[in-house]
C-alpha positions in Angstrom: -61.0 -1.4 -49.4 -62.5 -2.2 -46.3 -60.5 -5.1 -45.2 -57.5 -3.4 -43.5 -54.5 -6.0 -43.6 -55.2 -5.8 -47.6 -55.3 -2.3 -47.7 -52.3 -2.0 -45.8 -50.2 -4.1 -48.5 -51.7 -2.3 -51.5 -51.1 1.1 -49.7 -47.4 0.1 -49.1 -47.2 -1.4 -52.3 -48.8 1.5 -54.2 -46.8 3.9 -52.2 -43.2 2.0 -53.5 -44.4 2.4 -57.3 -45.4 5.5 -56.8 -42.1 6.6 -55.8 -40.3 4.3 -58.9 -42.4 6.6 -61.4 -45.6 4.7 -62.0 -49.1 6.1 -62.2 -51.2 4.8 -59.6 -55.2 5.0 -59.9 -57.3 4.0 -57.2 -61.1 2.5 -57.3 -63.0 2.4 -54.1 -63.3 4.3 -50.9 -60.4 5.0 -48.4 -62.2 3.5 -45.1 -58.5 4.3 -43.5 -57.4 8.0 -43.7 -53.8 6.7 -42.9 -54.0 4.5 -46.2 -53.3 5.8 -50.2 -52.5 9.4 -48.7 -51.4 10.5 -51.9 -53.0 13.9 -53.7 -51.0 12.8 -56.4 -53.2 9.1 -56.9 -56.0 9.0 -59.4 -59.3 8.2 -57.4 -62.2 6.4 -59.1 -65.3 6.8 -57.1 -67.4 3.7 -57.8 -71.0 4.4 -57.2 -73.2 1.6 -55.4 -70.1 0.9 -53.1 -71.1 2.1 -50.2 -73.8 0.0 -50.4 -71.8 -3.2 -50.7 -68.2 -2.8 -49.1 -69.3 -1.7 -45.8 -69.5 -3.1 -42.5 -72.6 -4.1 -42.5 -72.0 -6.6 -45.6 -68.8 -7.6 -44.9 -68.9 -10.0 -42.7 -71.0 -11.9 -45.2 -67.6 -12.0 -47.4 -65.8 -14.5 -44.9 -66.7 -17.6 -43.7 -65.4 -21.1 -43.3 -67.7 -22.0 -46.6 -66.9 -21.1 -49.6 -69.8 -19.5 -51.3 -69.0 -16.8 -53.0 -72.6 -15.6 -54.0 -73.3 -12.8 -51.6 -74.0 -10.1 -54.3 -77.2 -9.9 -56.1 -77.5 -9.8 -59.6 -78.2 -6.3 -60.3 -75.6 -5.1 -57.8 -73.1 -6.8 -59.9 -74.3 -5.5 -63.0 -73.9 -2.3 -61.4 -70.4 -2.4 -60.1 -69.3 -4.1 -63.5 -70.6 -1.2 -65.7 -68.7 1.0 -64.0 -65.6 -0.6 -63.3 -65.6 -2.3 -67.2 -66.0 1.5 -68.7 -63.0 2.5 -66.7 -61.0 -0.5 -67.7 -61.9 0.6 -71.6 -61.2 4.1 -71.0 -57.9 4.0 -68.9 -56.3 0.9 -71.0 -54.4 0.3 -67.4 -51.0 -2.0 -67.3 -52.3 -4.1 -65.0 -54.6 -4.2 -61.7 -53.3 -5.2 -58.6 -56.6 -6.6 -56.1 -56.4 -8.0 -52.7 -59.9 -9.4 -52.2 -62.1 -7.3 -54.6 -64.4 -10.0 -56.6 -66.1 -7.8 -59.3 -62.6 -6.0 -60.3 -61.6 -9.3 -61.0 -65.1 -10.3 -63.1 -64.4 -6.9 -64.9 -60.5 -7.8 -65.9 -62.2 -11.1 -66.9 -64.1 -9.6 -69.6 -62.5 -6.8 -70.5 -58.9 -9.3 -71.0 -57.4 -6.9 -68.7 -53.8 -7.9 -66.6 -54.9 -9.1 -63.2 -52.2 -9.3 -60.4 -53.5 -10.6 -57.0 -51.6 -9.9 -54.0 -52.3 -12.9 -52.4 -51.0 -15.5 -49.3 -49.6 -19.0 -50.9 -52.4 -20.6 -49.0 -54.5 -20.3 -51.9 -52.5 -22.4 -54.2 -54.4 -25.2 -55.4 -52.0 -27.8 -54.0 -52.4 -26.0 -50.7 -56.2 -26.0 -51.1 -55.8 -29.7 -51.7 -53.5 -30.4 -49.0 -56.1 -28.7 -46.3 -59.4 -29.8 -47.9 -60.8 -30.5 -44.5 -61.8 -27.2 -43.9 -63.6 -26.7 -47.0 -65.6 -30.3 -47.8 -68.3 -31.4 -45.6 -67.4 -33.2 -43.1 -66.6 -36.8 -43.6 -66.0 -36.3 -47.4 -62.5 -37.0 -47.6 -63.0 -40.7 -46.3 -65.0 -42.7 -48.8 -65.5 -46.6 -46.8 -62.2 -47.4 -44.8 -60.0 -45.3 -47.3 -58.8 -42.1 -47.7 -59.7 -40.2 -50.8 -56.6 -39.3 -53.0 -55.0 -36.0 -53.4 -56.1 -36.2 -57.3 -59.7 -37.3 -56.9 -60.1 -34.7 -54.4 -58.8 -31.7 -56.5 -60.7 -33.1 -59.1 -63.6 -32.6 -56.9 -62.6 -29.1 -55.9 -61.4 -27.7 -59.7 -64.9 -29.4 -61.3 -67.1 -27.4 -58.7 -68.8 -23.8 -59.8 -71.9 -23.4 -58.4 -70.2 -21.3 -55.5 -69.3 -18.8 -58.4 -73.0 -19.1 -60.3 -73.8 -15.4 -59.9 -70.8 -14.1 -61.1 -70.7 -16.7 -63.9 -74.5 -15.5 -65.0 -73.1 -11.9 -65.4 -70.2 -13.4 -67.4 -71.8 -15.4 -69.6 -74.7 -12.7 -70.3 -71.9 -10.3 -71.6 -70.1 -13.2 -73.9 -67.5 -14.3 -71.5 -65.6 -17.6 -70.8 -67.2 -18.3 -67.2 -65.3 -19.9 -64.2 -64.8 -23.3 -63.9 -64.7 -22.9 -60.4 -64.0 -20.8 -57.3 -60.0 -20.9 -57.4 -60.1 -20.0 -60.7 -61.8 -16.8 -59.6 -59.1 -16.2 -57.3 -56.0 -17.2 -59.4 -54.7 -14.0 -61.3 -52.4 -13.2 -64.3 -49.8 -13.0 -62.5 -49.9 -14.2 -58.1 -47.4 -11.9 -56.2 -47.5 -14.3 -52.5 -46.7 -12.0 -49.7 -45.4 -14.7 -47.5 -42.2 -16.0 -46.1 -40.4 -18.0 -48.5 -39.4 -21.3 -46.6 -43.3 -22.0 -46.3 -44.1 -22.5 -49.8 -42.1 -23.9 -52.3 -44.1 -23.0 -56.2 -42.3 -24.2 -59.9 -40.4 -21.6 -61.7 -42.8 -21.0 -64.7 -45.4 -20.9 -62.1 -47.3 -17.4 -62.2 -47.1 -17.8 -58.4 -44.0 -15.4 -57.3 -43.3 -14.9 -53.5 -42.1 -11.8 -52.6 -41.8 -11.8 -48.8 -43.9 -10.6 -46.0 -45.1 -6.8 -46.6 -45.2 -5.8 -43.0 -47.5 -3.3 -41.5 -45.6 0.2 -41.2 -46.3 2.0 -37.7 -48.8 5.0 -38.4 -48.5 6.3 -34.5 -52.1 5.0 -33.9 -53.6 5.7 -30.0 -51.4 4.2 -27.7 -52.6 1.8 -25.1 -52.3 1.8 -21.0 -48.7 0.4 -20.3 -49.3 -0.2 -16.2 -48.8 -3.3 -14.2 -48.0 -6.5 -15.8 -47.5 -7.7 -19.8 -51.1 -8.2 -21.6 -52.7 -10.6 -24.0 -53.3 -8.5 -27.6 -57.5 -9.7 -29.0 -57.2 -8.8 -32.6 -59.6 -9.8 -34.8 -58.7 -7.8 -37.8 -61.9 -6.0 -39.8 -63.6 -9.1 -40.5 -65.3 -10.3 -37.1 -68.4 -11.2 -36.1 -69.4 -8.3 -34.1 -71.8 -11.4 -32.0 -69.0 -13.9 -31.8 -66.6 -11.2 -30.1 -68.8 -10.2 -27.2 -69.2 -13.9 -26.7 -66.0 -15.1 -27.1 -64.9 -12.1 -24.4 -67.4 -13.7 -21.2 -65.3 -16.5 -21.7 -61.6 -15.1 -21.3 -60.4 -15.5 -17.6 -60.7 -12.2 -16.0 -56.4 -12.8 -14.1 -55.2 -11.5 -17.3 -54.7 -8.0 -18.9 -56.3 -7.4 -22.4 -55.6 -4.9 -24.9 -58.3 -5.7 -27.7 -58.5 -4.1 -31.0 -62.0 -3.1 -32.2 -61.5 -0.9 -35.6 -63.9 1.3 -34.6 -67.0 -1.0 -33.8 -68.5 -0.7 -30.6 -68.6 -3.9 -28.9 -69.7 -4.7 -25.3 -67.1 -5.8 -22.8 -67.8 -8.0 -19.8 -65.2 -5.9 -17.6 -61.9 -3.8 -16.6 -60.0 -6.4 -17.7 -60.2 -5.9 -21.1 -58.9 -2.4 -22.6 -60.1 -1.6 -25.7 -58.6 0.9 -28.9 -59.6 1.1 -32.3 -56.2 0.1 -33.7 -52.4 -0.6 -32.4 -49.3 -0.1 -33.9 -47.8 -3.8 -34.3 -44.5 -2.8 -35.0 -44.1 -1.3 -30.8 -45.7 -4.3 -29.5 -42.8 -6.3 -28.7 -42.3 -5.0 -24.8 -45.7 -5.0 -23.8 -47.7 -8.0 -25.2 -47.2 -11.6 -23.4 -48.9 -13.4 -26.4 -51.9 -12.7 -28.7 -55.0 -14.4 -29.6 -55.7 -13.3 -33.1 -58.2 -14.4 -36.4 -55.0 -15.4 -38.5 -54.8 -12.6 -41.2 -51.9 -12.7 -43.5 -51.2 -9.4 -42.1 -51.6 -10.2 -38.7 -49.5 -13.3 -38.5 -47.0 -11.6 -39.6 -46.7 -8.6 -37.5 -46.8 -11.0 -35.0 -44.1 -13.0 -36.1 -41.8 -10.4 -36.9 -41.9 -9.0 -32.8 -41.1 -12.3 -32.0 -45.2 -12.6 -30.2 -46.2 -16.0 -30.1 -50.3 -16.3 -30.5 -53.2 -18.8 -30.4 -55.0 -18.2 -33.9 -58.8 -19.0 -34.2 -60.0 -18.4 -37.2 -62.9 -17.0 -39.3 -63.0 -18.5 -42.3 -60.1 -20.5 -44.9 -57.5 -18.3 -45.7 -56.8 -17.4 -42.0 -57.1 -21.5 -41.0 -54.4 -22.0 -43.6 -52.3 -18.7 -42.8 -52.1 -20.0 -38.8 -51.6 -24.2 -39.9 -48.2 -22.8 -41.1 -46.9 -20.9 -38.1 -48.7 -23.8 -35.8 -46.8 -26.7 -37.7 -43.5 -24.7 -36.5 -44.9 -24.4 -32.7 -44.9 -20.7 -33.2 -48.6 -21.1 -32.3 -51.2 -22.8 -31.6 -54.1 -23.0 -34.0 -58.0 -23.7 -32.9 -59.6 -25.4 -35.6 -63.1 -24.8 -34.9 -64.1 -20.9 -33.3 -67.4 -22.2 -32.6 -66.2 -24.7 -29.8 -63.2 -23.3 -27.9 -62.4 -23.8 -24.7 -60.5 -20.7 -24.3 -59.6 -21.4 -20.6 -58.3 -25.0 -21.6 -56.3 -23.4 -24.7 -54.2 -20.7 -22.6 -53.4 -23.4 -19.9 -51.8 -25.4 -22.4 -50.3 -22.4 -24.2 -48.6 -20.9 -21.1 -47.4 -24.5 -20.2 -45.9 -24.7 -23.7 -45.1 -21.0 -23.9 -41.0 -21.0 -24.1 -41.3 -23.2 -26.5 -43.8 -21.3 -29.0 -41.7 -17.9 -27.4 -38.3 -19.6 -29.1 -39.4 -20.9 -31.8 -40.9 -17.4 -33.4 -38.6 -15.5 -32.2 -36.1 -17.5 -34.3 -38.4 -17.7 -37.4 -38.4 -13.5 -36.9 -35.3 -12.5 -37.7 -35.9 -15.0 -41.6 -39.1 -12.7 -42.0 -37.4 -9.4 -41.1 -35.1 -9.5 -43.6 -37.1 -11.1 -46.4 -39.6 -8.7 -45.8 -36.9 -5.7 -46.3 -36.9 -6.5 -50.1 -40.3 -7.3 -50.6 -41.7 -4.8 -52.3 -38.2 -4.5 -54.9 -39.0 -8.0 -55.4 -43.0 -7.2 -56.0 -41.7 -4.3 -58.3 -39.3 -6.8 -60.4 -42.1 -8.7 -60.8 -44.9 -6.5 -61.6 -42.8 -4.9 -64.3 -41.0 -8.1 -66.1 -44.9 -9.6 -66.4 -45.7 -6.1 -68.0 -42.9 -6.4 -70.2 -44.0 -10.0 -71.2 -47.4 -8.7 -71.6 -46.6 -6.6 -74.6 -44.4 -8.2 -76.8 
């Protein structure tokens, strides 16, 4: 659970069902003390975790590609063991997963309820729809034409070799492998913690949106309020530690930052930048002009609902598609490639643009605010009625 705008959901999540009567269990290390604070939660210690969620691995998780083989094949059979006994001996309702991939091998082969709490962006009509990112360049256009929407999920649904490692390990222990990547990330049941009016899914699909889950405020350190308003650098846990520093030399020094570093040390090119290891983004409102952020579903939305417009330059897929939707409603304004920005060129064209982006979130706020008030009733509804369903 090292990914904190995942956590953060399942904590909240976890925290609601806890307090409707449900027995919540817990596999995997708390990397956030201020996250599943509950003595009364089961906690599974997984052994060979620390080895693979942690910092030094993660980045390796997130990308623009979309290779998913980044664990070998005995640390898979590791974590599988472990988590497959569990699954036998517990006999759970379900498991809820933000990003955990051999949780979800494990439910494949031991037929156990999977619920992903998930962003709509991974919808297989939305993966179609920004293919771009994913396909080499120059794919889509085959001669003068443009490949259809059909032929190009085609393309995308018939592909596995992203998934091969994990489908070894399936196979070896008798299981019905992957056909593909989204498959792998497709659940039982898909509870979309995003704002309704962006995606629109059939009603028999087992993709529910349930509104925003926004980030509760935990009184982290707070930050130097002097002189004027200041640009919020969030990059969520997921950063390049190398990219960063870079990215930083570039900014132009007239501003005020407050950048958000989750604890990693990071070298900054001057005074202009403050740094703390977290914020709360439910106080930001009065003190942040705009943000320049990697496009988390959790940070988008915290953003949104203060009314903050930002400039979104993002790390790998999800995040490009998370920021496309706010940028198609000039709430922001999305960089499509983090490897070539002109930063200085991107902030003139935001500030001479800014009352509109300003406006334009502030109004989509007030939608997210209140959907995001019954999100997790809505979450619960659905997490118990797919139970239900499960057992007759």
């Amino acid at each position: 659970m090292l990914n904190l705008g995942e956590s953060q959901r399942l904590s909240k999540l976890a925290n609601h069902l806890f307090k409707q009567g449900h027995e919540i269990h817990i596999i995997g290390e708390r990397h956030y003390p201020f996250l599943f604070d509950n003595g009364s939660y089961i906690v599974h210690h997984c052994l060979g975790d620390e080895a693979i969620y942690n910092r030094e691995r993660y980045e390796s998780f997130f990308s623009l590609s979309t290779d998913f083989n980044f664990l070998s094949k005995e640390e898979i059979e590791d974590i599988c063991s472990i988590e497959r006994k569990l699954l036998q001996e517990e006999h759970f309702d379900a498991v809820l997963t933000g990003y955990r991939l051999t949780i979800i091998t494990s439910c494949r082969l031991e037929d156990t309820p999977l619920i992903w709490i998930i962003s709509g962006a991974t919808h297989i009509n939305e993966i179609v729809k920004n293919a771009e990112v994913i396909l080499p360049k120059g794919t889509l256009k085959l001669g003068n034409r443009q490949m259809s929407e059909k032929t190009v999920k085609k393309m995308i649904t018939s592909y596995s070799a992203n998934v091969k490692t994990w489908n070894n390990y399936i196979k070896k222990h008798g299981g019905t492998p992957f056909k593909n990547a989204f498959e792998m990330f497709t659940g039982d049941l898909n509870l979309v913690a995003d704002y309704s009016e962006f995606y629109d899914f059939e009603e028999d699909s087992n993709y529910k949106t349930v509104g925003p889950i926004l980030i509760d405020k935990v009184n982290f350190y707070s930050y130097s309020r002097l002189g004027n308003k200041k640009i919020l650098l969030s990059f969520g846990t997921s950063f390049k530690p190398s990219w960063v520093e870079k990215f930083l030399e570039t900014l132009p020094t007239q501003y005020e930052y407050i950048l958000t570093t989750c604890g990693v040390e990071l070298k900054l090119p001057g005074p202009h930048i403050e740094v703390v290891n977290f914020v709360d983004f439910e106080t930001l409102e009065n003190d942040i002009y705009f943000a320049i952020i990697h496009g988390g579903q959790g940070t988008v939305y915290a953003m949104a609902s203060q009314g903050i417009p930002f400039i979104g330059i993002p790390f790998f897929n999800e995040q490009f598609w998370n920021l496309k939707k706010f940028s198609e409603k000039n709430c922001a304004y999305l960089v499509k490639d983090p490897n070539s920005v002109n930063i200085q060129e991107v902030m003139n064209y935001f500030e001479q643009h800014y009352s509109m982006f300003k406006d334009n979130i502030v109004e989509l706020s007030r939608n997210i605010k209140c959907e995001s008030e019954g999100s997790l009733k809505k979450a619960e509804a659905e997490i118990e009625e797919f139970v239900r369903n499960r057992e007759l």
